[in-house]
C-alpha positions as CSV (number, residue, x, y, z in Angstrom):
1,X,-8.0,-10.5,-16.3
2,X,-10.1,-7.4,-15.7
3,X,-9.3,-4.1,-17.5
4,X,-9.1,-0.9,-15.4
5,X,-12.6,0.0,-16.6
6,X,-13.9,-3.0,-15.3
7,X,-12.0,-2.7,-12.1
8,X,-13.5,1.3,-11.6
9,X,-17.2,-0.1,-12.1
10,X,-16.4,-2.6,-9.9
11,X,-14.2,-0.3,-7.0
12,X,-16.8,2.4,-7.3
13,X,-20.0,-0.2,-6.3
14,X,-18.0,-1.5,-3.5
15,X,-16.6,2.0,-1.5
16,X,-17.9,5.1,-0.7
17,X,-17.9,7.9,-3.1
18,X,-14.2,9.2,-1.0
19,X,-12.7,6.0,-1.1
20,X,-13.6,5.7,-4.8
21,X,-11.6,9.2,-5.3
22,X,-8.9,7.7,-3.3
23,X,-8.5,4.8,-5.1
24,X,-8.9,6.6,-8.2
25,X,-5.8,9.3,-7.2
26,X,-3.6,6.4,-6.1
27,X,-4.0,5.2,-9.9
28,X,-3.0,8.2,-11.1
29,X,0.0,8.4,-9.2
30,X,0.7,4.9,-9.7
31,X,0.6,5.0,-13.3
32,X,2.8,8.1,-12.9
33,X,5.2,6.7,-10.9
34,X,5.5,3.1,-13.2
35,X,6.0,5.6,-16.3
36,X,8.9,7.0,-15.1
37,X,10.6,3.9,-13.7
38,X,10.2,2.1,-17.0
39,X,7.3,-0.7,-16.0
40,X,4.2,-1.6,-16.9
41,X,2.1,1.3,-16.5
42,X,-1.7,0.0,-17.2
43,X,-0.9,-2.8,-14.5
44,X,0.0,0.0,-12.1
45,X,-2.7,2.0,-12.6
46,X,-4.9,-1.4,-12.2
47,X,-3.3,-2.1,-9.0
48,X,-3.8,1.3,-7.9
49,X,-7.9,0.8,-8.7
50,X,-7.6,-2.2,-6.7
51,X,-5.6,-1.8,-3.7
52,X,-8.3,-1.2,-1.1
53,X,-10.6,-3.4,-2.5
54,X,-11.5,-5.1,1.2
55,X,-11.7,-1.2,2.7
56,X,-15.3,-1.5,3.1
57,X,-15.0,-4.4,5.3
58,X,-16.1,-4.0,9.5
59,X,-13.2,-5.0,11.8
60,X,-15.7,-8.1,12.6
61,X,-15.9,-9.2,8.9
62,X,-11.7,-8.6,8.4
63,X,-10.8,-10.8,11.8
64,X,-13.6,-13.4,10.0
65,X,-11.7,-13.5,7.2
66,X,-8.4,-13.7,8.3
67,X,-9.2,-17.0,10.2
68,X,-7.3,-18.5,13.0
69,X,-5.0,-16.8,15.3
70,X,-2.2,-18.3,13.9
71,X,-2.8,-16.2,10.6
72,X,-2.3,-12.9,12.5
73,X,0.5,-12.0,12.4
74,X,1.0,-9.7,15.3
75,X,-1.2,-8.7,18.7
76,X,-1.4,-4.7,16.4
77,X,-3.5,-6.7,14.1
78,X,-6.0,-7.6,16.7
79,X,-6.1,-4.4,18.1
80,X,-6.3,-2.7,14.9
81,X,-8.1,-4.8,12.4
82,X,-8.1,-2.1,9.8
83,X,-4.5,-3.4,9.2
84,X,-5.9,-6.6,7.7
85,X,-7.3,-4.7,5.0
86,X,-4.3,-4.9,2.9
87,X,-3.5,-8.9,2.9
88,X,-7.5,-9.7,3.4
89,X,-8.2,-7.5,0.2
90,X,-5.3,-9.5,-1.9
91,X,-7.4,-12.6,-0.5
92,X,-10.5,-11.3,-1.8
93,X,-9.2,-10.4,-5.4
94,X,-8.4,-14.1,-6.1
95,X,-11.4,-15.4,-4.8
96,X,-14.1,-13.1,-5.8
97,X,-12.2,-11.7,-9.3
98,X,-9.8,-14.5,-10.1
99,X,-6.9,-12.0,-9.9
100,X,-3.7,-14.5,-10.1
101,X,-0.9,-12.0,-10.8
102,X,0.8,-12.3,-8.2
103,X,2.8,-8.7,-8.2
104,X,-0.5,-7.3,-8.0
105,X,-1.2,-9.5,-5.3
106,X,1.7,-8.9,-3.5
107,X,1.6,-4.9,-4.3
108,X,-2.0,-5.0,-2.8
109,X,-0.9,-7.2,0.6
110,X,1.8,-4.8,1.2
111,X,0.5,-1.4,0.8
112,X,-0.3,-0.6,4.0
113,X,2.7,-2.2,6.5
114,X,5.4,-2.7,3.9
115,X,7.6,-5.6,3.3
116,X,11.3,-6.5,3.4
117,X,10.3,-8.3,-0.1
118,X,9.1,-5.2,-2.2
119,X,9.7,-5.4,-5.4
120,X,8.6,-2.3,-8.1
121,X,5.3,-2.6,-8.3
122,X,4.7,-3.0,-4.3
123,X,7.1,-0.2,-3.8
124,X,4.8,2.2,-6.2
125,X,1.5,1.4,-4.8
126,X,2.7,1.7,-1.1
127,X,4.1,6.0,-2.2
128,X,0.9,6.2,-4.6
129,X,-1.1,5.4,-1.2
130,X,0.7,8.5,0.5
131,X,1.1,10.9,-2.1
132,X,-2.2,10.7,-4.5
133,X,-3.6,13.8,-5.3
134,X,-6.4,13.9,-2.9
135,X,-4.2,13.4,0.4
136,X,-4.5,15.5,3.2
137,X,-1.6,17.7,3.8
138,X,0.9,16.3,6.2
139,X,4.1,16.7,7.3
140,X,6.7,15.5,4.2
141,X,4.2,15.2,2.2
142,X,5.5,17.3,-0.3
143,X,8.9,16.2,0.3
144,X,7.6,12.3,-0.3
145,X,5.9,13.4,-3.7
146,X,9.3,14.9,-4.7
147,X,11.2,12.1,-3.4
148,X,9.2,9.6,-5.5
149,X,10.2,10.5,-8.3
150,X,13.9,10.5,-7.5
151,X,14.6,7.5,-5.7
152,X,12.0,4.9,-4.6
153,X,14.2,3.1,-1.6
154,X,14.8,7.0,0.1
155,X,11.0,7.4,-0.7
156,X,9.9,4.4,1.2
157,X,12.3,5.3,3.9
158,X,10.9,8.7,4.4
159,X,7.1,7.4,4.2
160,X,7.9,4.5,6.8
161,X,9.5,7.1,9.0
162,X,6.4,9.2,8.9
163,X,3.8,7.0,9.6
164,X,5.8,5.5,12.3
165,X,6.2,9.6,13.3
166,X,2.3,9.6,13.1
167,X,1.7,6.6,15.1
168,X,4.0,8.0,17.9
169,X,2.2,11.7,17.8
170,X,-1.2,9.8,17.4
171,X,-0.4,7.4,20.5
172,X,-1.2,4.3,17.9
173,X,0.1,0.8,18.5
174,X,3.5,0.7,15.9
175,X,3.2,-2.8,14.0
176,X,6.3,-4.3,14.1
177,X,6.8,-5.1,10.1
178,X,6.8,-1.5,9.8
179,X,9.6,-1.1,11.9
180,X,11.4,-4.0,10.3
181,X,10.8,-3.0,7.0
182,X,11.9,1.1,7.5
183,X,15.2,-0.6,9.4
184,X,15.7,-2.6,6.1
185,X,15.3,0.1,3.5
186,X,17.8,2.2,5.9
187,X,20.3,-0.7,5.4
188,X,20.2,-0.7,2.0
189,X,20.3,3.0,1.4
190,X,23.0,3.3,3.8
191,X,25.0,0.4,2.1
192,X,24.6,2.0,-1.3
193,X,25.9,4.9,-0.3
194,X,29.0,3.4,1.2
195,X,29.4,1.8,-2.4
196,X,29.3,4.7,-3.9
């Protein structure tokens, strides 16, 4: 499998100079975040690299790839293609880099609308997204950093909420996963705190 070096040459050819910064932040943060939650920190940090590796792609080129109708999930997805990013770029890492783990995989597929199915290494990538370094300033930000590294199920809550806040202010379609997933990650915080 590729190293992170590797995986910067390769990030760094592919998107523009910003995204390259972004990618590189979300890293950072990654590795951060896996460090203090006791996993693998080099295969965060990789992930991290990774994670927008279809971001270059047109809307045409992402509803190419995604095929079919029937692979879209939702009418959002259509509308806003960007959103195919995320699974089309986990897509792209097995076929053009012969990336078969599959928490990186699912890390990189879920970064952008979440998933009821999260495990660790999703749940990092998906806060590292919204809080690497070189993130404009918006509201919670600095209440999601802090949050991060206290709890990772009221982070995700919190991040959900706001970019379902930001969709609303924005006037942008709301994809349904993300709804489902912030009700889920309400659920369970709500249900650990009753066991408490």
């Amino acid at each position: 499998m590729l190293n992170a070096s590797q995986a910067e040459q390769i990030i760094k050819t592919r998107l523009s100079a910003h995204r390259y910064q972004h990618c590189l932040g979300v890293a950072r943060a990654a590795r951060d975040l896996a460090q203090l939650y006791g996993m693998d920190a080099d295969k965060a940090y990789l992930t991290g690299i990774l994670h927008d590796y279809a971001k270059n792609l047109t809307a045409g080129q992402l509803l190419l790839a995604v095929g079919q109708d029937d692979q879209i999930a939702d009418e959002a997805e259509k509308q806003i293609p960007e959103l195919l990013h995320a699974p089309v770029g986990a897509h792209l890492l097995i076929e053009e880099l012969g990336i078969k783990d599959k928490e990186i995989l699912e890390a990189v597929r879920t970064h952008t609308l979440g998933s009821t199915t999260m495990d660790l290494l999703a749940k990092i990538i998906f806060l590292a997204d919204m809080i690497e370094p070189n993130r404009d300033m918006y509201p919670d930000l600095e209440r999601l950093r802090q949050l991060s590294r206290h709890n990772l199920d009221e982070a995700m809550l919190l991040g959900l909420e706001s970019t379902i806040r930001y969709c609303l202010d924005e006037g942008r379609l709301l994809h349904p996963r993300t709804v489902e997933v912030r009700n889920m990650f309400l659920h369970k915080i709500k249900d650990k705190r009753l066991e408490a």
